[in-house]
C-alpha positions in Angstrom: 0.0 0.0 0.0 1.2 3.4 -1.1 1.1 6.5 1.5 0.0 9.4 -0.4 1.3 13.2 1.5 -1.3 15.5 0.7 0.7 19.0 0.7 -1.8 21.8 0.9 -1.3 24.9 -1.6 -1.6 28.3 -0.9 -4.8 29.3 -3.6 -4.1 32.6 -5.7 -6.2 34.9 -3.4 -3.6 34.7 -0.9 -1.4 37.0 -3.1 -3.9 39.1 -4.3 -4.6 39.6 -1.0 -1.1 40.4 0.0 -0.8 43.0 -2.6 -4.7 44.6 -1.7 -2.4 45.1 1.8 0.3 46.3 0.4 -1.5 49.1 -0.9 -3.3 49.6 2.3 -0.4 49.9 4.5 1.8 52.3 1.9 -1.2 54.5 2.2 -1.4 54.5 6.2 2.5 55.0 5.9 1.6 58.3 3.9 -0.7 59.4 6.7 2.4 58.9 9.2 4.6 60.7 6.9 2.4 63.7 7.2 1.9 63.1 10.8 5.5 63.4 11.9 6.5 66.3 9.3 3.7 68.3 11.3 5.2 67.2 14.1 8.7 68.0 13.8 9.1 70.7 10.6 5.8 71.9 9.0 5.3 75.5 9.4 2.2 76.5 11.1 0.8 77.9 7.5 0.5 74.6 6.4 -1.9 73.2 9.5 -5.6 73.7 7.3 -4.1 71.6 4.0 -2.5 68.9 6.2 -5.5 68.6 8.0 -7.7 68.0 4.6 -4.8 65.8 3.5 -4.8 63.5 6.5 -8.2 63.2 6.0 -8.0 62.3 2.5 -5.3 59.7 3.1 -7.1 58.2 6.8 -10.0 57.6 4.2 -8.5 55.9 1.2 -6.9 53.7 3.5 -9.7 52.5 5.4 -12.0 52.4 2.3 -9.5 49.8 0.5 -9.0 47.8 4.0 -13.0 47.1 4.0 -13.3 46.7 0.8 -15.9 43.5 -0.2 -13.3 41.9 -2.5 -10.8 41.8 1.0 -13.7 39.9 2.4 -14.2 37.5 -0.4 -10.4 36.7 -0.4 -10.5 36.1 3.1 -13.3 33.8 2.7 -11.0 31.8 -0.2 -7.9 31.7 1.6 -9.3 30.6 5.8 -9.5 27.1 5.0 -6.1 26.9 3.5 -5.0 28.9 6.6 -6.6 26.3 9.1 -4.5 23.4 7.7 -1.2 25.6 8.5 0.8 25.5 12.0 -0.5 28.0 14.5 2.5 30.0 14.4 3.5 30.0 10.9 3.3 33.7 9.1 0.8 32.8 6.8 -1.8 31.3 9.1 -1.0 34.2 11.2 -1.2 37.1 8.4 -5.0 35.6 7.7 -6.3 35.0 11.5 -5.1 39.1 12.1 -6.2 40.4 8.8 -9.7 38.8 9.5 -10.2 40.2 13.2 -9.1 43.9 11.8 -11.1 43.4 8.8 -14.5 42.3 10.9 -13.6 45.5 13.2 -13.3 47.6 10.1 -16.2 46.7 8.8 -18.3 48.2 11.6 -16.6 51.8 11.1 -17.4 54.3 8.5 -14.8 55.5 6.2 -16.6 58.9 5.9 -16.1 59.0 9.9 -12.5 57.8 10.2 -11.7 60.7 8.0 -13.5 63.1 10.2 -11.3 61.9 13.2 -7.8 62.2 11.0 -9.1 66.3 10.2 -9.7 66.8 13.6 -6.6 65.0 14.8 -4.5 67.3 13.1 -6.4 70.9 14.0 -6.6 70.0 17.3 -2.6 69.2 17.6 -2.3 72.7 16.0 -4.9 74.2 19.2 -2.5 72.1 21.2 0.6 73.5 20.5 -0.8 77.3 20.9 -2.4 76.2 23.8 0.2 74.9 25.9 2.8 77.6 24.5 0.4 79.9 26.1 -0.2 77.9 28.9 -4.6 78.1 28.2 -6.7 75.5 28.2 -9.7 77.5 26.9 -8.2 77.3 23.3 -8.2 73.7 23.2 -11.2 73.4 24.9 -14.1 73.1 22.2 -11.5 70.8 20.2 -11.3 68.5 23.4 -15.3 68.1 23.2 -15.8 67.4 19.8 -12.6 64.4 20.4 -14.4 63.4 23.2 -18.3 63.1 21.3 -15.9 61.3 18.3 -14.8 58.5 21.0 -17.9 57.9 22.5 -19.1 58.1 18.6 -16.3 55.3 17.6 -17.2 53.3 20.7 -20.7 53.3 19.8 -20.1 51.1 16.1 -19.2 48.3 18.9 -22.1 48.2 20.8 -23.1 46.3 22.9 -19.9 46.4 25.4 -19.3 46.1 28.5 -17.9 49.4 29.2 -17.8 52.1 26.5 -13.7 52.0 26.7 -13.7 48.3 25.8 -13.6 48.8 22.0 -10.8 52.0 22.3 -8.9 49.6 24.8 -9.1 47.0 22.5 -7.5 49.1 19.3 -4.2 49.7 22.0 -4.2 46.5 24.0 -6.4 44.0 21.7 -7.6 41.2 24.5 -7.8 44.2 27.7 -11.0 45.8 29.1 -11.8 48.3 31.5 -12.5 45.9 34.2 -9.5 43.9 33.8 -7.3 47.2 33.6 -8.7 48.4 36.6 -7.9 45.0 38.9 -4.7 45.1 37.6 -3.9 48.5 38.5 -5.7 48.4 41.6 -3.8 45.7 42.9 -0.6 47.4 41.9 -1.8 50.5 43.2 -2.3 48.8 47.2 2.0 47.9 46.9 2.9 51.3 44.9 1.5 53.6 47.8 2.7 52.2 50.7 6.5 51.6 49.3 6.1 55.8 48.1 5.0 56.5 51.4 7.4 54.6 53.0 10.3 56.0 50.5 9.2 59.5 51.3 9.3 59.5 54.2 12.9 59.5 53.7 15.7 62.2 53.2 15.1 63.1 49.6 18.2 62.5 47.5 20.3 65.4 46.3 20.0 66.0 41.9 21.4 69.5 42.0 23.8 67.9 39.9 21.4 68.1 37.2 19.8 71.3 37.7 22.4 73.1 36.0 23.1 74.2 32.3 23.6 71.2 29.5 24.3 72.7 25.8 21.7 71.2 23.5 24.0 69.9 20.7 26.0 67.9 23.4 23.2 66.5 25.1 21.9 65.0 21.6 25.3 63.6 20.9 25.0 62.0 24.0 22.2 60.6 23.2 23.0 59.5 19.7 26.2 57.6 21.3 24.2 55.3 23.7 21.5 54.8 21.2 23.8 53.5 18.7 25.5 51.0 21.4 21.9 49.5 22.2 21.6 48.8 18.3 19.2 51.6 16.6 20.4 51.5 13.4 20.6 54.9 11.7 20.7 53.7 8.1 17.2 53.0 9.2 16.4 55.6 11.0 16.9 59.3 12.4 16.3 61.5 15.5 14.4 65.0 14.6 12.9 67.5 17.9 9.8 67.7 18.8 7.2 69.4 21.0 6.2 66.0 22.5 8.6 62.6 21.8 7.7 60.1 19.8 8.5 57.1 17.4 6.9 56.6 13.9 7.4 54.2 11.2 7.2 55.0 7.4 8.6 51.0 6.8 11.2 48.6 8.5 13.4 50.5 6.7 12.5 53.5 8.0 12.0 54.0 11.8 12.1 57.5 13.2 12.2 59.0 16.7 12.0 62.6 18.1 13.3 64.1 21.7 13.1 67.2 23.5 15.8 69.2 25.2 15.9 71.0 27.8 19.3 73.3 28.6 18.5 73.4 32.3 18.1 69.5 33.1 19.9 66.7 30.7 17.0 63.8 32.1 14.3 65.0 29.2 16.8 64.2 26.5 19.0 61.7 27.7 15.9 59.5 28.8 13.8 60.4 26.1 15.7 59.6 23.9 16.2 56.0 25.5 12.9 55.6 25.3 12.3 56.4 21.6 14.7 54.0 20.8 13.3 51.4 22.6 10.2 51.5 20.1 12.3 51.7 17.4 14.3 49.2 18.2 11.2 46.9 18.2 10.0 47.7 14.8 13.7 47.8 13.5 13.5 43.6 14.9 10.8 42.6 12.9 10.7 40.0 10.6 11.8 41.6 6.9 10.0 39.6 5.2 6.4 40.9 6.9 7.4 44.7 4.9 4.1 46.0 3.8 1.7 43.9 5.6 0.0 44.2 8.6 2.1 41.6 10.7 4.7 44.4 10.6 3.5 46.0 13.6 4.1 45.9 17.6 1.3 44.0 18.7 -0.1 46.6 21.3 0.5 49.9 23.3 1.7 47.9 26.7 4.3 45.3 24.1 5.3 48.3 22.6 6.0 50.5 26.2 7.5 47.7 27.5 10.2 48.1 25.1 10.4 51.8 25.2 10.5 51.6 28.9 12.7 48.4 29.5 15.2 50.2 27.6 15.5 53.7 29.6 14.5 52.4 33.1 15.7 48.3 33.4 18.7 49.3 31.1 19.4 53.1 31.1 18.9 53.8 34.7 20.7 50.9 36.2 24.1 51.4 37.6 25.5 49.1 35.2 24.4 51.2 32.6 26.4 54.2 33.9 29.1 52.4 34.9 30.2 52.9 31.6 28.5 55.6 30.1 29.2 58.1 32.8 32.9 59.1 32.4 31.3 59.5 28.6 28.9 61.8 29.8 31.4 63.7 32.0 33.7 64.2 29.1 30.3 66.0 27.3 30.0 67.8 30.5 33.3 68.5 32.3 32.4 71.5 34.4 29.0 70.6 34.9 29.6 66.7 36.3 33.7 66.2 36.1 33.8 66.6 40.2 30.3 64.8 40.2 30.7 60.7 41.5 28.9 58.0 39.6 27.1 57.1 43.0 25.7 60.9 43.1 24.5 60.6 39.7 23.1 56.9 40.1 20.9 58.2 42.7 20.2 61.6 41.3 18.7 59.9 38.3 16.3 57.6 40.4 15.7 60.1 43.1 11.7 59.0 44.1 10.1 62.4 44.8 6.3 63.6 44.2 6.1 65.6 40.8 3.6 67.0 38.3 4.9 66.0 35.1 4.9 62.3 33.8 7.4 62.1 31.7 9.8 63.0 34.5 8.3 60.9 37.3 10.3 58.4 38.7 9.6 54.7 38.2 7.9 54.4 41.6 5.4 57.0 41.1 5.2 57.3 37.3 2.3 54.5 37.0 0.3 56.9 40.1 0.0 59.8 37.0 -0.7 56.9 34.3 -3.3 55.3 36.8 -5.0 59.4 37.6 -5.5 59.6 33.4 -7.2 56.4 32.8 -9.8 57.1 35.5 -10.5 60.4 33.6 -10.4 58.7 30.5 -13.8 56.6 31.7 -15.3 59.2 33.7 -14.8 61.5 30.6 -16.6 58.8 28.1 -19.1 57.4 30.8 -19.9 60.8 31.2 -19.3 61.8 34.5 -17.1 64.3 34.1 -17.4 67.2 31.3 -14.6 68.5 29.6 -15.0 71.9 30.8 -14.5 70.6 34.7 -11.2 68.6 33.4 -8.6 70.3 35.0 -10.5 70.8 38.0 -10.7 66.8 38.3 -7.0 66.7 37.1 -5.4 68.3 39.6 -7.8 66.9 42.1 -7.0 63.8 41.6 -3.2 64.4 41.6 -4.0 65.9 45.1 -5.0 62.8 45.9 -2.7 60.5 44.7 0.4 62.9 44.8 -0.3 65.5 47.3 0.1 67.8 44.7 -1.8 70.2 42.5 -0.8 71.5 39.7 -1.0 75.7 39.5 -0.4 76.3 35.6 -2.7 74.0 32.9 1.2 73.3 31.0 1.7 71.0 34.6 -1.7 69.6 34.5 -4.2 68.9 32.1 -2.0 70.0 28.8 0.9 68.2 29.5 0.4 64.8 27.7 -0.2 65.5 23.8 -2.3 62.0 23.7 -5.9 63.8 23.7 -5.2 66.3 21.8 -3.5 64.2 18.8 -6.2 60.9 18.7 -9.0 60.0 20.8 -9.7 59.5 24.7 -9.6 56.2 25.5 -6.9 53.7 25.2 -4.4 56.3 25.2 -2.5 55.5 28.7 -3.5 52.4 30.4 -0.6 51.0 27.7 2.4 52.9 30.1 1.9 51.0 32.9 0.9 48.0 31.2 4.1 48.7 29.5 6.4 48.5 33.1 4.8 44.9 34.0 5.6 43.7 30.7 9.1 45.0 30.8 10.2 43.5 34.2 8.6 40.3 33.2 10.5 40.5 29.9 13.8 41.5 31.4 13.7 38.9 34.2 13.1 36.0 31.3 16.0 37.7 29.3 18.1 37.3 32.2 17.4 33.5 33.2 18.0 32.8 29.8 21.1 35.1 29.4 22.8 35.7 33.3 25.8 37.8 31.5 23.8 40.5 30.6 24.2 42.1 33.6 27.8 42.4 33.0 27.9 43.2 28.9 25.9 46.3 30.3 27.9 46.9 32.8 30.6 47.2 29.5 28.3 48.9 27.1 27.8 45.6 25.6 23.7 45.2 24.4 23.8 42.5 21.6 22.8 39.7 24.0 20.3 41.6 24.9 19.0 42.8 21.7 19.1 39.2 20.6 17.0 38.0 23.3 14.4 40.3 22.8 14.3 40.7 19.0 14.2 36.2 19.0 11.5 36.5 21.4 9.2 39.4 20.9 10.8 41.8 18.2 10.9 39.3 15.5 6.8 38.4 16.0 5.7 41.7 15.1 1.9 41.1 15.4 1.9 37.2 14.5 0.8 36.2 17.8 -1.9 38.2 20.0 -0.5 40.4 23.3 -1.1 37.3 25.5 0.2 34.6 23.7 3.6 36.3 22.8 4.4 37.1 26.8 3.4 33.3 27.3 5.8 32.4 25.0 8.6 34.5 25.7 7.9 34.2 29.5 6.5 30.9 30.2 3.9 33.0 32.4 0.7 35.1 32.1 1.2 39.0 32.5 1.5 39.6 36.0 3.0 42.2 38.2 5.5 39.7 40.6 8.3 40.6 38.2 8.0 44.6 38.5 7.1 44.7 41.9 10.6 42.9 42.6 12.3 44.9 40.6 11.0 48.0 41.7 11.3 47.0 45.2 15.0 45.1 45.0 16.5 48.8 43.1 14.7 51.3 45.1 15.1 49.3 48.6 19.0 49.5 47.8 19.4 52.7 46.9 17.0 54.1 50.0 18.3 51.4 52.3 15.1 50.1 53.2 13.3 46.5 53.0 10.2 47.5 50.8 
């Protein structure tokens, strides 16, 4: 008797439907192109055409995506995907073209293209805003973003909270209610261990309030970003009002910073932080180019990478063991007296503040956890936009002790509501720290000489590890499945909360 192996072949819609996505994502590309130009070097004349254009672009995109045909190929090529491993890019491509597809479906084109004009006249209000420190001329803007959430929302009805379907666009798999045990059970260790750290003699950082020339502080920068392995034939670093990555294609991964002369942690850090999300869309598979698996899988994968990279890596003392008598030679009269320990603890000096993106990493996820809960009060609506910064700086009252007395420290600090929607815009952060403890500590199980490469300004272990285990996957496998993998565990906070409490109970001297 003769076996017979029946090898299963890929049917011609498969490639038409590759190149219908090709299409689709060059024309999403376009809209980022346009997005970080007004972002780093449009002039201000240009903010009503590049409104109508990023309209114009949002809409051709998502009018091809939903197209029927898309629908009938993916109806062709499903069972040919079902007879392929789990993991393999093909069965992959069709499970995660299908769910976006079905969610698609359900939005108007006509209304996605509303959002994208908004989007980008409301960043314009933005920047005047803040530059002159008013929330009243963003204010209208904020209330039309906030009727075009609950609006979005709405095509996924019924939910179980009206953030669910926002969430679920960051952090595919995450809900409201599952957000909100999670950070409430990391919120009952943060607050005692900042009480308890508080309650402390704060730790000395005049060392960094003093003046840092701008050109040194990016060459700085551009140094330690190059050791970690962000490859500038693939990229580039432009300023910015507000930091940020964007990708154009694999081959072409951008990130922004901000400098400030009178304090080097906005530029130095941010910077680290940048290129930890490029550095995950520099890792993924070539060979995804142009489709939709060549993306980071969520908000919290993608912070985990941005934030592994300038807290686990860039604020350790192994880091600076190296790069610190590099710094100093930047900055000879500002740090050559200045010991590594001084700095080390300047750097990660815990300390109540208004401003997220310089909070430490023992508070930071207290200002991450104050903007969610606005996010749902603002879309349950509980709270209207025009009593905003009154419940902003309540709340950081409450869970900082301190209030804000300028809108530039509260409520207009973050550009994320006034550049996209509300909802799903921060819960990804914190999210973000779990996943890069539990990241780091499988990296280092795996790889115990890490600590020492860093300690020598050595990261290609590192890289490795992360780009074989999560980089690589791009959005293959869902948020869940990929930390399972490269883990062996379900997200969970053990990981951070020893990390946070091992680092911060050294430097403070006390068994949190």
């Amino acid at each position: 008797m003769t076996c017979t192996l029946t090898v299963s072949v890929a049917p011609p819609a498969l490639e038409q439907l590759k190149a219908h996505l090709n299409t689709v994502q060059d024309l999403k590309a376009m809209g980022e192109l346009l997005h970080w130009d007004q972002s780093t070097y449009m002039p201000t004349g240009g903010a009503q055409a590049r409104a109508r254009q990023s309209a114009t672009v949002k809409r051709l995109a998502h009018e091809h995506f939903t197209q029927d045909q898309v629908g009938y190929w993916l109806e062709e090529v499903e069972p040919y995907g079902l007879t392929l491993p789990y993991g393999s890019t093909e069965a992959s491509l069709i499970r995660l073209v299908r769910k976006e597809f079905t969610k698609a479906r359900r939005v108007p084109a006509c209304f996605m293209a509303q959002v994208a004009e908004h989007s980008a006249h409301t960043y314009e209000a933005w920047i005047k805003a803040y530059a002159q420190n008013d929330f009243s001329l963003v204010r209208s803007k904020l209330e039309r973003t906030l009727e075009l959430s609950q609006q979005l929302a709405g095509y996924f009805a019924p939910y179980d909270h009206i953030a669910d379907p926002l969430i679920d666009f960051a952090d595919p798999g995450m809900k409201a209610r599952s957000i909100h045990v999670l950070f409430s059970q990391l919120e009952a260790h943060l607050i005692p261990m900042v009480q308890q750290v508080l309650a402390q003699s704060p730790l000395a950082d005049q060392c960094l309030r003093q003046h840092f020339p701008e050109e040194a502080q990016l060459s700085f920068g551009l140094e330690a970003i190059k050791a970690f392995g962000y490859d500038f034939g693939r990229g580039r670093q432009d300023k910015t009002h507000h930091p940020f990555m964007t990708k154009f294609s694999l081959g072409d991964v951008r990130i922004t910073t901000r400098i400030r002369e009178d304090d080097p942690r906005e530029a130095i850090f941010s910077t680290l932080h940048e290129a930890g999300h490029a550095l995950y869309e520099q890792g993924i598979d070539p060979s995804f180019e142009a489709l939709p698996l060549a993306e980071g899988v969520s908000a919290g994968v993608h912070e985990s990478q941005s934030r592994l990279w300038e807290n686990l890596v860039g604020r350790s003392r192994g880091f600076w063991e190296h790069f610190y008598p590099r710094l100093q030679r930047y900055f000879p009269d500002q740090l050559g007296s200045i010991t590594l320990e001084t700095f080390y603890r300047a750097i990660n000096k815990v300390e109540r503040s208004l401003i997220r993106t310089d909070a430490d990493e023992l508070t930071y996820n207290l200002h991450v956890m104050l903007r969610f809960d606005l996010e749902l009060a603002l879309l349950e609506g509980r709270l209207a936009v025009k009593d905003l910064p009154e419940a902003w700086n309540e709340g950081m009252r409450a869970r900082l002790g301190l209030v804000p007395s300028t809108a530039k420290e509260g409520v207009l600090q973050d550009v994320h509501w006034f550049d996209g929607l509300i909802g799903g815009a921060f819960q990804g952060y914190t999210l973000g720290n779990i996943m890069a403890a539990q990241f780091y500590q499988a990296a280092l199980a795996a790889e115990p000489a890490i600590h020492t490469d860093i300690q020598h300004g050595q990261f290609g272990r590192l890289h490795t590890w992360l780009k074989t285990h999560v980089y690589q996957h791009g959005s293959k496998f869902t948020p869940d499945e990929l930390i399972r993998q490269a883990t062996g565990q379900p997200l969970g906070i053990e990981a951070y909360l020893g990390y946070i409490r091992t680092k911060y109970g050294e430097i403070y001297a006390l068994s949190l």
